[in-house]
RODREN-843850 format. One record per atom (N, C-alpha, C): residue number from 0; residue in one letter; atom name; x, y, z. Coordinates in nm, 3 decimals, padded with zeros to 5 digits. Example, Ala and Ser with C-alpha at 12.3 -4.5 7.8 and 13.67 -1.06 7.14 Angstrom:
# RODREN-843850
<resi->0	resn->A	name->N	x->01.319	y->-00.569	z->00.780>
<resi->0	resn->A	name->CA	x->01.230	y->-00.450	z->00.780>
<resi->0	resn->A	name->C	x->01.320	y->-00.330	z->00.780>
<resi->1	resn->S	name->N	x->01.285	y->-00.225	z->00.708>
<resi->1	resn->S	name->CA	x->01.367	y->-00.106	z->00.714>
<resi->1	resn->S	name->C	x->01.290	y->00.003	z->00.787>
# end
This chain:
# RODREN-843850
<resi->0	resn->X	name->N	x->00.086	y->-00.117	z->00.000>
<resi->0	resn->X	name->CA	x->00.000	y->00.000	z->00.000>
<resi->0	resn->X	name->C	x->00.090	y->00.123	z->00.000>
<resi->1	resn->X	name->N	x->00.064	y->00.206	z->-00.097>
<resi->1	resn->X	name->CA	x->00.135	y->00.345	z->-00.130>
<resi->1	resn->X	name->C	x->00.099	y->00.461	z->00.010>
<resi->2	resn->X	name->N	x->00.147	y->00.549	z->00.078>
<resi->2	resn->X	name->CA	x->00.100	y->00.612	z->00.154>
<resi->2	resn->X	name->C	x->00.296	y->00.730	z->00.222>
<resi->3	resn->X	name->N	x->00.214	y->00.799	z->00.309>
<resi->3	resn->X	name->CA	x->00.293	y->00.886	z->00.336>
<resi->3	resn->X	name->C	x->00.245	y->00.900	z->00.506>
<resi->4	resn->X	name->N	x->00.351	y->00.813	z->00.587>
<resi->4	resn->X	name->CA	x->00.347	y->00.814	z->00.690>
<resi->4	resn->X	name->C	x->00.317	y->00.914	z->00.773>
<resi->5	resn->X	name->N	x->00.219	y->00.981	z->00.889>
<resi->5	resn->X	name->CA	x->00.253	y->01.046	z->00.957>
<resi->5	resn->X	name->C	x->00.248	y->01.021	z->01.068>
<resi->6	resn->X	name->N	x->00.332	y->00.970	z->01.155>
<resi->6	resn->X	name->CA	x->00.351	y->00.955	z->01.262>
<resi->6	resn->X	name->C	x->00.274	y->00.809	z->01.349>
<resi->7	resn->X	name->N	x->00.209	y->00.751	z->01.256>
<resi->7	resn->X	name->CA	x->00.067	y->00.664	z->01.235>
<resi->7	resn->X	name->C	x->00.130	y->00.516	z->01.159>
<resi->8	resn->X	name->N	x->00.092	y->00.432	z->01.206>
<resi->8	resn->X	name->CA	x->00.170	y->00.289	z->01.133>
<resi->8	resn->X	name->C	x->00.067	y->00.293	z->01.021>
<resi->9	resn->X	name->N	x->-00.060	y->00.382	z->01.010>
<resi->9	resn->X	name->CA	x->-00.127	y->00.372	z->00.916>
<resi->9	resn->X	name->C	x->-00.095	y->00.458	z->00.801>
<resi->10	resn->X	name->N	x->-00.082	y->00.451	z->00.687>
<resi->10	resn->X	name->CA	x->-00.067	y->00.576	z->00.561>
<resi->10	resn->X	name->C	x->-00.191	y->00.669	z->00.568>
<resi->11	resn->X	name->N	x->-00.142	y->00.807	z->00.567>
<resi->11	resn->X	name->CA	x->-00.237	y->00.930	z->00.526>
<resi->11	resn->X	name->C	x->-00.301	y->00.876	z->00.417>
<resi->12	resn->X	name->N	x->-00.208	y->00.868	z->00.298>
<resi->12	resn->X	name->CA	x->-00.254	y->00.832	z->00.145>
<resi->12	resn->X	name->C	x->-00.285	y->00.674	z->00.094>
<resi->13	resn->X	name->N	x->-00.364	y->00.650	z->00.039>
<resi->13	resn->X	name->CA	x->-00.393	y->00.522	z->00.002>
<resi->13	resn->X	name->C	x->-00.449	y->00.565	z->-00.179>
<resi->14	resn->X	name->N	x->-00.425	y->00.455	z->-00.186>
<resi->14	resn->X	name->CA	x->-00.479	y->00.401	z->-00.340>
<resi->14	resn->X	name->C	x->-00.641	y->00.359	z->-00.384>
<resi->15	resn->X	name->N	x->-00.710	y->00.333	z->-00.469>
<resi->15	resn->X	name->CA	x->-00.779	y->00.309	z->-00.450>
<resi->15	resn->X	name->C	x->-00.819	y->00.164	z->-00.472>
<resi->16	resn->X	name->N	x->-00.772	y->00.078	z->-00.479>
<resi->16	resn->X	name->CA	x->-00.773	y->-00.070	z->-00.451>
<resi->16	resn->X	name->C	x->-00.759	y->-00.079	z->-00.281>
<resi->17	resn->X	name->N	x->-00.690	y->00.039	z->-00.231>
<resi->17	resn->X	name->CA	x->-00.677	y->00.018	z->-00.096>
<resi->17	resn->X	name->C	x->-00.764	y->00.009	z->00.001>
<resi->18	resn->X	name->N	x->-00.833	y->00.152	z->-00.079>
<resi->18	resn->X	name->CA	x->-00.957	y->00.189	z->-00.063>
<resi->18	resn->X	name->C	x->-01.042	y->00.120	z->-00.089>
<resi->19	resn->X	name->N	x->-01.099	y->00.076	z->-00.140>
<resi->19	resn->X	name->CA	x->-01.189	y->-00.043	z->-00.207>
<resi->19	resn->X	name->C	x->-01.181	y->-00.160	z->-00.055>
<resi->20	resn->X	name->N	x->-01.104	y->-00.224	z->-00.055>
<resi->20	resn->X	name->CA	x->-01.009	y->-00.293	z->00.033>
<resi->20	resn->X	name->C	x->-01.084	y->-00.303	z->00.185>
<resi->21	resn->X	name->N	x->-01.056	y->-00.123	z->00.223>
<resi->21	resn->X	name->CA	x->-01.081	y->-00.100	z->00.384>
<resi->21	resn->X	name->C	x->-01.245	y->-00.068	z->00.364>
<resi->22	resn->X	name->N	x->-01.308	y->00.003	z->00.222>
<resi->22	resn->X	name->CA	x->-01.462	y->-00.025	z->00.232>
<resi->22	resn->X	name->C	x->-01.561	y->-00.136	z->00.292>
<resi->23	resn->X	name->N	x->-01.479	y->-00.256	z->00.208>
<resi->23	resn->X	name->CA	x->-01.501	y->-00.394	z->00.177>
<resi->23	resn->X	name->C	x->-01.497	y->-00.406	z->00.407>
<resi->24	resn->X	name->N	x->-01.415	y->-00.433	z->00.444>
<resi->24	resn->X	name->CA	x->-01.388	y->-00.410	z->00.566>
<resi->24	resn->X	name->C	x->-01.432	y->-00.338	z->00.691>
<resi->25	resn->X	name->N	x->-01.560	y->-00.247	z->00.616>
<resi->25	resn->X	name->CA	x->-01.624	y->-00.146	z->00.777>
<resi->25	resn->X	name->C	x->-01.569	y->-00.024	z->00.713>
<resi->26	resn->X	name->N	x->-01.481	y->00.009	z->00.659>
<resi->26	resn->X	name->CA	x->-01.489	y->00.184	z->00.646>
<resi->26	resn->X	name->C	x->-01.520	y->00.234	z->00.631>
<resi->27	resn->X	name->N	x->-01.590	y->00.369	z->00.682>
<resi->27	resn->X	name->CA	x->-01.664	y->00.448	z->00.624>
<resi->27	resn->X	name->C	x->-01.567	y->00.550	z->00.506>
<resi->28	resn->X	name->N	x->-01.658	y->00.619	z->00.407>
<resi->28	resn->X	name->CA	x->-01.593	y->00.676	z->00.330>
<resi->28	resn->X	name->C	x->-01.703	y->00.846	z->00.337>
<resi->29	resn->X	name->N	x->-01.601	y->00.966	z->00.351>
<resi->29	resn->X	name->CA	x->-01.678	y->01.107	z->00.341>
<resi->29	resn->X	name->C	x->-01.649	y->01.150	z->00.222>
<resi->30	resn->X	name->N	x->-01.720	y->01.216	z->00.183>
<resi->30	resn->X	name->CA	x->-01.683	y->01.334	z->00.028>
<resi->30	resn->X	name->C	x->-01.705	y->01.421	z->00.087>
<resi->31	resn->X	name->N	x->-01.565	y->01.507	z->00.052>
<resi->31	resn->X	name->CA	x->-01.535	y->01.624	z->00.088>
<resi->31	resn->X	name->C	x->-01.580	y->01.766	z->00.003>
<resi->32	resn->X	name->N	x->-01.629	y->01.720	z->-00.144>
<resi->32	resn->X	name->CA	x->-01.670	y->01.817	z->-00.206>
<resi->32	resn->X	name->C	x->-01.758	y->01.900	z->-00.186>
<resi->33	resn->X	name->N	x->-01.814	y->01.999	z->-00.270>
<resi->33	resn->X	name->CA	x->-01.913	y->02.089	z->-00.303>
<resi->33	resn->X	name->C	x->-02.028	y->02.000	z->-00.342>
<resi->34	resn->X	name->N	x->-02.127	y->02.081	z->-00.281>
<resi->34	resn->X	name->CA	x->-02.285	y->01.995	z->-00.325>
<resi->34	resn->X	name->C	x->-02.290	y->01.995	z->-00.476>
<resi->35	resn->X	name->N	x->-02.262	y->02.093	z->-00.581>
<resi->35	resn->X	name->CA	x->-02.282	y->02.096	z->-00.710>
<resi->35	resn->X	name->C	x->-02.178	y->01.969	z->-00.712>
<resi->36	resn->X	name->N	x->-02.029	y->01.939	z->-00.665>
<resi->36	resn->X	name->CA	x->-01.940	y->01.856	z->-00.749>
<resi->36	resn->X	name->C	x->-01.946	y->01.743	z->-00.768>
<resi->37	resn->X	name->N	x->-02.084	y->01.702	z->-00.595>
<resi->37	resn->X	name->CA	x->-02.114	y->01.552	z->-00.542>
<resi->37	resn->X	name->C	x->-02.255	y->01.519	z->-00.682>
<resi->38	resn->X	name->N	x->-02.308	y->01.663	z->-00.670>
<resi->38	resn->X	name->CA	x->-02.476	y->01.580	z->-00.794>
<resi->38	resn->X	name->C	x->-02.401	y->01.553	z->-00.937>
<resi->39	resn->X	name->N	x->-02.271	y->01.494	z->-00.975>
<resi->39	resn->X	name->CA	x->-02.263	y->01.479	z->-01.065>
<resi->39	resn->X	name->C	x->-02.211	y->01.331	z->-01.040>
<resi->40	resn->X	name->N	x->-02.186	y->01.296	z->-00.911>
<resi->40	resn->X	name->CA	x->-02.137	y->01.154	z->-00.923>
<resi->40	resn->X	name->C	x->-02.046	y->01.108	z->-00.780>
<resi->41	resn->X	name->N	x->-02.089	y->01.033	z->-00.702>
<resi->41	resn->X	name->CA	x->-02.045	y->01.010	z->-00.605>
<resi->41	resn->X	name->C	x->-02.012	y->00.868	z->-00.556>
<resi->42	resn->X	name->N	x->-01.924	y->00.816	z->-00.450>
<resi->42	resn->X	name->CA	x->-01.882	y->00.687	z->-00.387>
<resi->42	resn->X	name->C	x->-02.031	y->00.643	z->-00.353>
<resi->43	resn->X	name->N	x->-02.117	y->00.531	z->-00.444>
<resi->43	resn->X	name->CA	x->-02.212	y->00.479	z->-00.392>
<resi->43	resn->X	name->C	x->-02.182	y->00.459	z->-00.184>
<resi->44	resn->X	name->N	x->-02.260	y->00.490	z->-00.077>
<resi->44	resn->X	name->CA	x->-02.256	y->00.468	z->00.028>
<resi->44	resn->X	name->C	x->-02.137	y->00.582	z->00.107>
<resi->45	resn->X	name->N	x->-02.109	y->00.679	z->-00.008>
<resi->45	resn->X	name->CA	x->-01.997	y->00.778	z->00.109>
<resi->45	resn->X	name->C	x->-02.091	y->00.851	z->00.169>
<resi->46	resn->X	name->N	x->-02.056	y->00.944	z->00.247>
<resi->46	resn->X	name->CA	x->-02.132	y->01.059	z->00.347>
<resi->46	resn->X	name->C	x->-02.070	y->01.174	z->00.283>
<resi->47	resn->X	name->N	x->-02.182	y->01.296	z->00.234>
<resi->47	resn->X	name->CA	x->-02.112	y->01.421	z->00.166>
<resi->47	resn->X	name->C	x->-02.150	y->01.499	z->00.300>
<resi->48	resn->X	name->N	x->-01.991	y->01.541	z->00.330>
<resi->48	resn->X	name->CA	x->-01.946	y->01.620	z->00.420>
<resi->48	resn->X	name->C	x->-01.882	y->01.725	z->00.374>
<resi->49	resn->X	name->N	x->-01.908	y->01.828	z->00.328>
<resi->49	resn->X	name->CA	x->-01.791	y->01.927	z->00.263>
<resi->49	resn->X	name->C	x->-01.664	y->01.981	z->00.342>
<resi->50	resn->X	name->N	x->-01.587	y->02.005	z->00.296>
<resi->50	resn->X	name->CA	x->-01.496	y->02.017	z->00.390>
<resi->50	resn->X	name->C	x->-01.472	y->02.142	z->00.505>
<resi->51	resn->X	name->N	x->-01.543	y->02.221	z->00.417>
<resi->51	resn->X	name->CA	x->-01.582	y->02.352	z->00.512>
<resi->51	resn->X	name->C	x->-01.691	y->02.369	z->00.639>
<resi->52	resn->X	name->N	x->-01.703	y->02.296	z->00.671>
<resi->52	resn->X	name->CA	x->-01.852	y->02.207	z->00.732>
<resi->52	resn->X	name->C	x->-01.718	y->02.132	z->00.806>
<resi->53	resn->X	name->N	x->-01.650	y->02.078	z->00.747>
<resi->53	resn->X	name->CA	x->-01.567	y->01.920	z->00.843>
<resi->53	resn->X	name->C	x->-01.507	y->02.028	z->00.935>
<resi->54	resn->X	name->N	x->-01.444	y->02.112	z->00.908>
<resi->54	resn->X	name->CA	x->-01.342	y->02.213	z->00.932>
<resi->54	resn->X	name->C	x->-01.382	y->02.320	z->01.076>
<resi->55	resn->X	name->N	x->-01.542	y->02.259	z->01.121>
<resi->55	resn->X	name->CA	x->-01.555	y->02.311	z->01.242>
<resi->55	resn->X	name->C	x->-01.532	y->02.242	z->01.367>
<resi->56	resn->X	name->N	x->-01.638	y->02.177	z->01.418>
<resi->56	resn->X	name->CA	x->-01.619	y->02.159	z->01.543>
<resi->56	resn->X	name->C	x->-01.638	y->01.953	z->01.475>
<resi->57	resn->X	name->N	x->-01.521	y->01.884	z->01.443>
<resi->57	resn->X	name->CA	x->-01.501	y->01.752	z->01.388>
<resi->57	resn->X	name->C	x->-01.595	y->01.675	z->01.446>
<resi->58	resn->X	name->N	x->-01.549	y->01.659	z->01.576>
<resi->58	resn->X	name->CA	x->-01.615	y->01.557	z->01.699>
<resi->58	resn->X	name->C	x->-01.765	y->01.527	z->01.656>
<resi->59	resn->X	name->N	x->-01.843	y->01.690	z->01.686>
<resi->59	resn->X	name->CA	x->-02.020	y->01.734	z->01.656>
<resi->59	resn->X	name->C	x->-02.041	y->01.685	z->01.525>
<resi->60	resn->X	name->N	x->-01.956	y->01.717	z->01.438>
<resi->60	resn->X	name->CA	x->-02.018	y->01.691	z->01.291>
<resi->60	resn->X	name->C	x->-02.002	y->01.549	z->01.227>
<resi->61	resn->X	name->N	x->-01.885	y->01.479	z->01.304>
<resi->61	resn->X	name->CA	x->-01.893	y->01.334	z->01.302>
<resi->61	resn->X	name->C	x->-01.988	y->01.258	z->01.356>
<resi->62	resn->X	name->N	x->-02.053	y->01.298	z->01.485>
<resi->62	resn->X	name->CA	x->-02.122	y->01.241	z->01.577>
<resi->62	resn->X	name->C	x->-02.282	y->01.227	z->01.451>
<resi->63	resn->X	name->N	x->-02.308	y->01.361	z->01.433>
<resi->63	resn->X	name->CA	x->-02.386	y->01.360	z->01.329>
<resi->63	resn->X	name->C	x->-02.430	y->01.239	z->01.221>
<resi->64	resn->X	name->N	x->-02.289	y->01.236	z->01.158>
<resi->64	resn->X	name->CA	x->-02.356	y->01.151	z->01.082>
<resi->64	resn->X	name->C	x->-02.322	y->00.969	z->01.138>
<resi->65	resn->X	name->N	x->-02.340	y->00.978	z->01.253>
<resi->65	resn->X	name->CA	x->-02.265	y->00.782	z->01.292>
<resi->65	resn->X	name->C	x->-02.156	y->00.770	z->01.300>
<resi->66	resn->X	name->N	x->-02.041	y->00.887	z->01.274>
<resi->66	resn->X	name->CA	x->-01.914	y->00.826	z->01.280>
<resi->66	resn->X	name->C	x->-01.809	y->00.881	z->01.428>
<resi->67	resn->X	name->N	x->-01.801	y->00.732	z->01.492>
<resi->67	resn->X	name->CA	x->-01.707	y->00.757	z->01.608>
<resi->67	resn->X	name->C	x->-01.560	y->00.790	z->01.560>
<resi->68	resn->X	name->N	x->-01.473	y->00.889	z->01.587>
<resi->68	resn->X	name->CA	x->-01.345	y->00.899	z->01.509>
<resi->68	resn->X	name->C	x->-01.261	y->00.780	z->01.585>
<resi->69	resn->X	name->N	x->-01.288	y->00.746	z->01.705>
<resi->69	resn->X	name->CA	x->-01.213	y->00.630	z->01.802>
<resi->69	resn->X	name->C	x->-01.216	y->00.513	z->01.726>
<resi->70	resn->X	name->N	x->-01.352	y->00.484	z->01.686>
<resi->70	resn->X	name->CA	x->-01.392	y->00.342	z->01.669>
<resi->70	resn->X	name->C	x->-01.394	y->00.338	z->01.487>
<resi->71	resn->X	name->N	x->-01.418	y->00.418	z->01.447>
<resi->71	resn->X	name->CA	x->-01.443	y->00.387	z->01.297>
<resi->71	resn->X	name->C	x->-01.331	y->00.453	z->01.201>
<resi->72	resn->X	name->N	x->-01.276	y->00.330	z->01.105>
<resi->72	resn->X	name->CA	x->-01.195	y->00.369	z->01.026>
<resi->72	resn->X	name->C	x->-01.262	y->00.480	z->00.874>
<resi->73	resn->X	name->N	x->-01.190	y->00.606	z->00.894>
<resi->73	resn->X	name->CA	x->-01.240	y->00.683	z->00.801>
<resi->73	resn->X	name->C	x->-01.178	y->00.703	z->00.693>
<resi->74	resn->X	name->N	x->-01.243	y->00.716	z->00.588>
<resi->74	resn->X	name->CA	x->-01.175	y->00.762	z->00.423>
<resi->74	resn->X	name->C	x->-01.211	y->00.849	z->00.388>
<resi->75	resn->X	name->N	x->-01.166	y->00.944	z->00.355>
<resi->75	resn->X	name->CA	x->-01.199	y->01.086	z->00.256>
<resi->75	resn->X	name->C	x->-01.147	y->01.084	z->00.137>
<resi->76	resn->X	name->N	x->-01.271	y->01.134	z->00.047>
<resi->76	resn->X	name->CA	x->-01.255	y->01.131	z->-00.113>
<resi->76	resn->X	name->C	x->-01.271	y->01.280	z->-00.139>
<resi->77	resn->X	name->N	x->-01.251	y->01.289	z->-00.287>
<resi->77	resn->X	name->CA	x->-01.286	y->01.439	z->-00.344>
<resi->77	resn->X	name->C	x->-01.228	y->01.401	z->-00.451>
<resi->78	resn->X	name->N	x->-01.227	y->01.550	z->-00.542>
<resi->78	resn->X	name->CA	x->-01.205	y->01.532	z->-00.671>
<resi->78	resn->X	name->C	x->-01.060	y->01.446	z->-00.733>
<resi->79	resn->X	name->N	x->-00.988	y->01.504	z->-00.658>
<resi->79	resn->X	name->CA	x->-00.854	y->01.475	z->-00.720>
<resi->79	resn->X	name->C	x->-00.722	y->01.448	z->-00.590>
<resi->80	resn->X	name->N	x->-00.779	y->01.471	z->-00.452>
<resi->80	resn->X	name->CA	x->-00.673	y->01.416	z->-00.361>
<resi->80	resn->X	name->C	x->-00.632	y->01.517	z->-00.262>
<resi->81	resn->X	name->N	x->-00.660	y->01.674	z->-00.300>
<resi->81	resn->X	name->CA	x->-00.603	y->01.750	z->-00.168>
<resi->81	resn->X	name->C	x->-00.691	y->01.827	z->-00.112>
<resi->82	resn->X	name->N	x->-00.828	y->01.814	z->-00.108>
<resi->82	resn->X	name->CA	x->-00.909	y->01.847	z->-00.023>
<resi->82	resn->X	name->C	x->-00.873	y->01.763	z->00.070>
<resi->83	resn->X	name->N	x->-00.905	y->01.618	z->00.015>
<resi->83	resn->X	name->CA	x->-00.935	y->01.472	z->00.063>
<resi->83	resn->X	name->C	x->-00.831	y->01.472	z->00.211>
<resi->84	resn->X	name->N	x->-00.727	y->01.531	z->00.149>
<resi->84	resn->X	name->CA	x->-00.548	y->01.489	z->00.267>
<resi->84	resn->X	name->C	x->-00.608	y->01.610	z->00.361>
<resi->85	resn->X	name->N	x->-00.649	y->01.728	z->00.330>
<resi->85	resn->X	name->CA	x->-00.623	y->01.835	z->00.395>
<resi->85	resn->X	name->C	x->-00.749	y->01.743	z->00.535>
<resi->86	resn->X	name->N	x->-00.870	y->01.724	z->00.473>
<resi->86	resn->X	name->CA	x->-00.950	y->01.644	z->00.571>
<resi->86	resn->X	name->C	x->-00.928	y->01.546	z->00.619>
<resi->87	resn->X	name->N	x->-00.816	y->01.415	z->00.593>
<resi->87	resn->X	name->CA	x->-00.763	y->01.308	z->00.659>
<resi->87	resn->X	name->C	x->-00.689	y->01.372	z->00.781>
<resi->88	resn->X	name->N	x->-00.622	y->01.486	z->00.712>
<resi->88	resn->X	name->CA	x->-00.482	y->01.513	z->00.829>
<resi->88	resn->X	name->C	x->-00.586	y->01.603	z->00.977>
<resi->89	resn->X	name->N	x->-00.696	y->01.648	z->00.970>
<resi->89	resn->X	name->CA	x->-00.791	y->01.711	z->01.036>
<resi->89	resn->X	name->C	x->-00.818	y->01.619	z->01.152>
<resi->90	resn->X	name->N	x->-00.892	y->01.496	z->01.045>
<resi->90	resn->X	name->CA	x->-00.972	y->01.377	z->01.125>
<resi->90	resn->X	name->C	x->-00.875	y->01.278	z->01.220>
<resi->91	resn->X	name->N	x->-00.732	y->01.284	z->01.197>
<resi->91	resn->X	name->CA	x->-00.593	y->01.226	z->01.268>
<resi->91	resn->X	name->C	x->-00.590	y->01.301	z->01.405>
<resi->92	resn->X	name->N	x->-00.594	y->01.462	z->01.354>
<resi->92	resn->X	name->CA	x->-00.546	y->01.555	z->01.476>
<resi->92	resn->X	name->C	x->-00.688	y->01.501	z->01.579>
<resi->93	resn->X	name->N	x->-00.776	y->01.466	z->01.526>
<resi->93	resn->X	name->CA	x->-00.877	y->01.482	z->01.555>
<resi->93	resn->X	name->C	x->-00.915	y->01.332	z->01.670>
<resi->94	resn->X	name->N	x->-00.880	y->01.278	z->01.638>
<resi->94	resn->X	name->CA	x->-00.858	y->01.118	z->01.713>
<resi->94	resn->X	name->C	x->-00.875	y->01.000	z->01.608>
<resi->95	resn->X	name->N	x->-00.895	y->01.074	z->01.507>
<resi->95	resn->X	name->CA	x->-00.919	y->00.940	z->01.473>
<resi->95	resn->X	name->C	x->-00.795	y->00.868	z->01.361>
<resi->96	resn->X	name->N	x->-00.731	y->00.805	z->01.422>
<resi->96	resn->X	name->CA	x->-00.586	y->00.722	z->01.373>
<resi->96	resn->X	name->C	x->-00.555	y->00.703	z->01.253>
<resi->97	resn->X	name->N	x->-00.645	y->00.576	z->01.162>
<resi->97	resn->X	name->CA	x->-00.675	y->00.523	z->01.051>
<resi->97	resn->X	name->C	x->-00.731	y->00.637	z->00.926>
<resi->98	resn->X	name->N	x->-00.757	y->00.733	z->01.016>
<resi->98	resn->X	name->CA	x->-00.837	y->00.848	z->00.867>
<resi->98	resn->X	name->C	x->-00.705	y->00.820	z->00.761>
<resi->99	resn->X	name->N	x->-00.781	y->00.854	z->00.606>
<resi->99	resn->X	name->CA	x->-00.680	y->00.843	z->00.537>
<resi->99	resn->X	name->C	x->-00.717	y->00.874	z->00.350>
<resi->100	resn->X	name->N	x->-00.639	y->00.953	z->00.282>
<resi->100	resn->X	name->CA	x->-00.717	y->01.050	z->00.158>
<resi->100	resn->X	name->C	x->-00.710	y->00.937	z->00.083>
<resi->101	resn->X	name->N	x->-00.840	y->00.936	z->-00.044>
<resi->101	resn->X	name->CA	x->-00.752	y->00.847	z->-00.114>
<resi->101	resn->X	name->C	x->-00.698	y->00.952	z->-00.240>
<resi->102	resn->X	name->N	x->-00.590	y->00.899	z->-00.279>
<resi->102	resn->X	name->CA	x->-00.529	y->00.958	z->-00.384>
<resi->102	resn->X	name->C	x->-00.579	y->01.010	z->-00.545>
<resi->103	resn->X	name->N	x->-00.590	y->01.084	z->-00.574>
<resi->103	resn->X	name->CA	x->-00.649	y->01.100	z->-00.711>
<resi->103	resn->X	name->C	x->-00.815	y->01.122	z->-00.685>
<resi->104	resn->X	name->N	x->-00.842	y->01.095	z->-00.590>
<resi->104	resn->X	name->CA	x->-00.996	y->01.129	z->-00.568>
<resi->104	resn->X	name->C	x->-01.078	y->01.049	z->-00.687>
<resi->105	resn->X	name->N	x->-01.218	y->01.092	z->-00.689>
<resi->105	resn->X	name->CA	x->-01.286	y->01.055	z->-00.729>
<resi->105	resn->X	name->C	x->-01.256	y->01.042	z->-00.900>
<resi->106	resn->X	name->N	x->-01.157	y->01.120	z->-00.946>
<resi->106	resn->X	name->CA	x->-01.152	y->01.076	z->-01.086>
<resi->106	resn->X	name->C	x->-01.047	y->00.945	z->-01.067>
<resi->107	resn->X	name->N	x->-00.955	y->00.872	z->-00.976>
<resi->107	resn->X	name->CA	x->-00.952	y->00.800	z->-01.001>
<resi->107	resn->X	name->C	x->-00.979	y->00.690	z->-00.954>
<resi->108	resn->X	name->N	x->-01.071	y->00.704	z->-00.906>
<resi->108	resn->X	name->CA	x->-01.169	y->00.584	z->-00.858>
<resi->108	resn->X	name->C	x->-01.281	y->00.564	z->-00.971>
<resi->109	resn->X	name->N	x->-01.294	y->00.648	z->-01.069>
<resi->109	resn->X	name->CA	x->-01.403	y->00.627	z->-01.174>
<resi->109	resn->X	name->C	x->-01.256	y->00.510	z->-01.242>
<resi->110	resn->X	name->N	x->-01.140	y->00.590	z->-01.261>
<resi->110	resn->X	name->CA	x->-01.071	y->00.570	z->-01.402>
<resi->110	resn->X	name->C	x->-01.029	y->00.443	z->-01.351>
<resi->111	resn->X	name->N	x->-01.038	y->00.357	z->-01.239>
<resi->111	resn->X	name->CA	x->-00.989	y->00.265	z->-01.235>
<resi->111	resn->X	name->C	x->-01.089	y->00.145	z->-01.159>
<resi->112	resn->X	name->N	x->-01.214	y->00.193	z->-01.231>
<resi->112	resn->X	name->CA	x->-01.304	y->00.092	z->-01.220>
<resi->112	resn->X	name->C	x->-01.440	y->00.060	z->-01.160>
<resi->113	resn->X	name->N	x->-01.436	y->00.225	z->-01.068>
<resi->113	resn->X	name->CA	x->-01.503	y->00.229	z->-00.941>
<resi->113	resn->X	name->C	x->-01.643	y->00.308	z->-00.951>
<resi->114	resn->X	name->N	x->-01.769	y->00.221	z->-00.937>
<resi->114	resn->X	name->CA	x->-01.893	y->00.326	z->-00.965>
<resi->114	resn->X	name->C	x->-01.901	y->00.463	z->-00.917>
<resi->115	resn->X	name->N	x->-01.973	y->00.513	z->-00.979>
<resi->115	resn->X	name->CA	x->-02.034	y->00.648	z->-00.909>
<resi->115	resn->X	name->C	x->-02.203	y->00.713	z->-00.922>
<resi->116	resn->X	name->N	x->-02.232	y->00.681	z->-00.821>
<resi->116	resn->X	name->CA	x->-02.421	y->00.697	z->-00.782>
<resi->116	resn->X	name->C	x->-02.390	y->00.866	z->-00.820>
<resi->117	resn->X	name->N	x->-02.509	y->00.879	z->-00.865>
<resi->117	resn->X	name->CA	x->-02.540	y->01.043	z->-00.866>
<resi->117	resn->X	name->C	x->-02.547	y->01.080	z->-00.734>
<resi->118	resn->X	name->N	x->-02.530	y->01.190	z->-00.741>
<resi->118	resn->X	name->CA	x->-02.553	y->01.296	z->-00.582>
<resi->118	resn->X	name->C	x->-02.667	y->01.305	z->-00.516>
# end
């Protein structure tokens, strides 16, 4: 698995086979985009969380939608990968260990095989 250690035996960055992988496994997955960027095509089963929204009070807005940052392994998607990191590296500070971007975002999770439900 491709990734960029921080401080975490887990990688910030993952792939998306990786991804796929830790889905398959219990992970939850957030989209970090814009409401216009999600109605064009989204991770069948992610949670659209924008990131400006993630970027307040984590804990409250996780609690929200079901996700314990302790207990549940998190994935953040987006278009292309650095929303996605900027919100992994958030959800780390944040408690939760395993958070982690996937790379290339949602275009390459289309380009390498991966559905996308409308918004």
């Amino acid at each position: 698995m491709f990734g960029t250690n921080t401080g975490s035996k887990h990688p910030l960055d993952i792939d998306c086979t990786a991804a796929r992988q830790r889905l398959q496994q219990g992970a939850k997955m957030i989209d970090v985009r814009e409401a216009h960027e999600v109605a064009h095509g989204k991770v069948p089963g992610s949670l659209h969380i924008p990131l400006g929204t993630l970027a307040g009070d984590i804990a409250a807005t996780l609690a929200r939608h079901g996700i314990d940052p302790a207990a549940n392994d998190v994935l953040c998607i987006c278009a292309s990968g650095g929303r996605s990191r900027h919100a992994a590296m958030a959800l780390r500070h944040a408690g939760c260990a395993t958070a982690a971007s996937v790379m290339g975002g949602v275009t390459a999770w289309a380009a390498t095989g991966g559905t996308l439900a409308r918004g």
